[in-house]
C-alpha positions, 0 to 999 in steps of 0.5 A: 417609817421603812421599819414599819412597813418591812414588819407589816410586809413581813405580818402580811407574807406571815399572815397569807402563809398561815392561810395557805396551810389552814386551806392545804390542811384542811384539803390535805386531811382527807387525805389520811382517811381515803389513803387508810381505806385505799391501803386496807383494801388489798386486804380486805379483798384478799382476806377470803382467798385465804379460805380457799382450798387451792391458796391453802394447797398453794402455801403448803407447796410453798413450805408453809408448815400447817397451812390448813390452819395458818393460812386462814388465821393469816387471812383473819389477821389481815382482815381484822387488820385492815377493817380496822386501818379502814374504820380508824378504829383501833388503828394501830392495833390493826397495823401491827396485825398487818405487820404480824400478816405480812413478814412471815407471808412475804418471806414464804410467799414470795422467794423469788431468790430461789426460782429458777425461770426468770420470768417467774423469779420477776414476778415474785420479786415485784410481790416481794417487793410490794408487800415491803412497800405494804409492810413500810405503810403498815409500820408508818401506821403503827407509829402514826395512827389513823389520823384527824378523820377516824374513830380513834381521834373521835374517841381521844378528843372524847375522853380528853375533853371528859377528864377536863370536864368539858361539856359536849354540845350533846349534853347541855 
């Protein structure tokens, strides 16, 4: 008797911990699309800067070899990167191109190691270190993905479900 009611305290303890995660996953699963967008939208806002003159001119006194050229393609890069973080299309696609963006800009950019005044040195070091924190997100989403709520996902159940011959609710 004793056993019969440890395994049915344990078959409860099972069950409501299965229950706890279904509600988390279900809150939690959002939480991937909100952070794609959150996390594209230092990109998209600073994409058409890298349009303007005074940027360019900026990456030039930087070092930045053909700045006329590479500092608008670096601004393409990163939007079409971030558009597609943003819309879970093509996601990781669109990390890599984050990655490609933001190793050579972050190395040009941002060398505070070689600035003398402090304050200025400060500053480029919390760049610095802000686009490694973009750079560790952007390489998470390489390998990852855009998650459950994205296009991609979309896409792969649609493709899955077609080579084992199921049937969408749309076409019946």
């Amino acid at each position: 008797m004793t056993m019969t009611v440890a395994s049915s305290h344990l078959a409860f303890h099972e069950s409501d911990e299965h229950q706890r995660r279904l509600v988390s996953h279900r809150l939690t699963r959002y939480a991937v699309p909100i952070g794609r967008a959150l996390f594209s939208l230092i990109f998209l806002l600073a994409a058409p800067a890298h349009l303007r003159a005074a940027t360019i001119e900026y990456a030039r006194s930087q070092g930045v070899p053909m700045a006329n050229v590479l500092v608008p393609a670096s601004g393409a890069l990163a939007l079409l990167g971030a558009m597609s973080i943003a819309l879970g299309f093509k996601a990781r696609y669109g990390a890599f191109m984050l990655v490609v963006f933001l190793v050579p800009v972050t190395l040009m950019m941002h060398k505070f190691w070689v600035i003398a005044d402090a304050q200025q040195a400060a500053m480029q070091q919390v760049m610095f270190m802000k686009n490694m924190s973009l750079l560790g997100c952007a390489l998470i989403l390489t390998h990852f993905g855009a998650g459950p709520l994205s296009i991609d996902a979309m896409l792969f159940k649609s493709k899955n479900d077609a080579s084992l011959g199921r049937v969408s609710a749309a076409e019946r």
